[in-house]
C-alpha positions as CSV (number, residue, x, y, z in Angstrom):
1,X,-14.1,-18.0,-2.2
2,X,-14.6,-21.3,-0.5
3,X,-15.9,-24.4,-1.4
4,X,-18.4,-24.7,1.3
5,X,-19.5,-28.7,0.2
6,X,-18.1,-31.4,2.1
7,X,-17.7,-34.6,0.2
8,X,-19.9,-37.2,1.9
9,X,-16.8,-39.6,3.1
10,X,-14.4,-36.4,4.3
11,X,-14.0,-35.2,7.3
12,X,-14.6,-31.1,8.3
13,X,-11.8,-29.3,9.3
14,X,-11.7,-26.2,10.8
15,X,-9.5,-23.3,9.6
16,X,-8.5,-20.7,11.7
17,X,-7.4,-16.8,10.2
18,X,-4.3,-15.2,11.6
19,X,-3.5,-11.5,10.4
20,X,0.7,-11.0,10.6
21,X,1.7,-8.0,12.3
22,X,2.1,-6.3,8.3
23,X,-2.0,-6.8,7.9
24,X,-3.4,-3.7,6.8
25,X,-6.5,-2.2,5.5
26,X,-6.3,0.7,2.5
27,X,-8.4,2.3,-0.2
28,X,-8.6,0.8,-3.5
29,X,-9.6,2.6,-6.3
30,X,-8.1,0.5,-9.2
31,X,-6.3,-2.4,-10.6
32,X,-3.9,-3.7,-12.8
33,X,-2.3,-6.7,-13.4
34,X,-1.9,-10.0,-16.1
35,X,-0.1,-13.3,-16.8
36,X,3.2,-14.1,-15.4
37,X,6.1,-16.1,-17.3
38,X,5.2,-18.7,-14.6
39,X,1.0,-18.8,-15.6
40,X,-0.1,-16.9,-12.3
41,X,-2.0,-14.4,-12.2
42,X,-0.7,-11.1,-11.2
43,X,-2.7,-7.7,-9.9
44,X,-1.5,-4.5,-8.2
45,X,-4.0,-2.5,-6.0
46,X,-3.5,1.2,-6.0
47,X,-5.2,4.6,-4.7
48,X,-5.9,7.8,-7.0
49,X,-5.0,11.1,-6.0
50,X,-3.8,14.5,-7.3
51,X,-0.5,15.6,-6.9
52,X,0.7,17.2,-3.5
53,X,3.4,20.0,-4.6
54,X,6.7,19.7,-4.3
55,X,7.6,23.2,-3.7
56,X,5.5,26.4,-2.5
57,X,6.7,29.8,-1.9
58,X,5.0,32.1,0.6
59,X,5.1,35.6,1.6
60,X,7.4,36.3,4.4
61,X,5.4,38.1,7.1
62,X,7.2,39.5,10.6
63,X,5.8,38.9,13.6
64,X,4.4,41.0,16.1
65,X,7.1,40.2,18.6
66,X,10.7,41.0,17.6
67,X,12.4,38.5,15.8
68,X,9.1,36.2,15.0
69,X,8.6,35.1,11.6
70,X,5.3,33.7,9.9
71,X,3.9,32.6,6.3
72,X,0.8,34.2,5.1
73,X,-1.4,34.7,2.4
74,X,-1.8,32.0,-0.8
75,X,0.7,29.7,-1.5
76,X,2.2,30.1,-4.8
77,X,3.2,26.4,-5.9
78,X,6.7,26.0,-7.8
79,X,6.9,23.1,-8.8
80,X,4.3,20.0,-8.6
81,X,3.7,16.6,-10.3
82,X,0.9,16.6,-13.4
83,X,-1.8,14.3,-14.0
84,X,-3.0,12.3,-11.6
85,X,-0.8,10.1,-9.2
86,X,-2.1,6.5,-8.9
87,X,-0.1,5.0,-5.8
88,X,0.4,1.3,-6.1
89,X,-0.4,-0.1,-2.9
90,X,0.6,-3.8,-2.7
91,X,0.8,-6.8,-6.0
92,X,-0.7,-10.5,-5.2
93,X,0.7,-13.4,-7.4
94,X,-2.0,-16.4,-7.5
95,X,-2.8,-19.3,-9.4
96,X,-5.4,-19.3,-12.2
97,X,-7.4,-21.5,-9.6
98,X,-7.2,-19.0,-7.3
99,X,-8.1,-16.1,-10.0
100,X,-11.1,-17.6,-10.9
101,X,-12.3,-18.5,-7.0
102,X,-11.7,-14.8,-6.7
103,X,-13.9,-13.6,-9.9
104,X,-16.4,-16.3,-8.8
105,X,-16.4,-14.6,-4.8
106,X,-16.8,-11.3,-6.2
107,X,-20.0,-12.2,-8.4
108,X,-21.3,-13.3,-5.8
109,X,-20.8,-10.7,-3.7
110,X,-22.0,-8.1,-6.4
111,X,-25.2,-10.1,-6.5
112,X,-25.9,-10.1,-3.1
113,X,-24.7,-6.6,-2.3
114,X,-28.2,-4.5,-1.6
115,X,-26.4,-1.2,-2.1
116,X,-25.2,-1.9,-5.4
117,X,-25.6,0.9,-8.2
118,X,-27.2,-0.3,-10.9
């Protein structure tokens, strides 16, 4: 995403990359996003899943010892979520400027990736 040309009568200046204490690496398996009232761009990372269940029943099984208590067999879900669950994971506002940086960085690095599927 940089600009790695220096005009001939600048000077370089070095920029140095601090992760905050929130910095955090996940999964992305999608996007969405558009046009704010305000002309940024907006996009929403999020993960894909299936449903965990909310509720399961199991068989009651006593223990060998008096008074022990254990869960066996197959649980039988109650109730669960359908579909698919898509878990947003974070949104970015940017300018156009920076939209189109960012669609220009990932060209390039689609180009130059050498495990790319074709």
């Amino acid at each position: 995403m940089a600009d790695d040309k220096v005009m001939p009568n600048e000077k370089n200046i070095k920029i140095n990359y601090l992760k905050t204490g929130d910095f955090r690496e996940i999964a992305c398996d999608g996007v969405l996003g558009g046009p704010t009232p305000q002309g940024k761009v907006w996009l929403a990372f999020y993960t894909e899943r299936f449903p965990m269940p909310q509720v399961v029943e199991h068989l009651l099984v006593e223990g060998l010892r008096e008074g022990e208590l254990s869960v066996g067999g197959e649980p039988v879900v109650i109730q669960s979520r359908e579909g698919i669950i898509r878990n947003v994971e974070f949104g970015v506002y940017m300018s156009v400027t920076a939209a189109e940086q960012l669609r220009d960085w990932l060209i390039d690095q689609l180009k130059n990736n050498p495990g790319k599927s074709k």
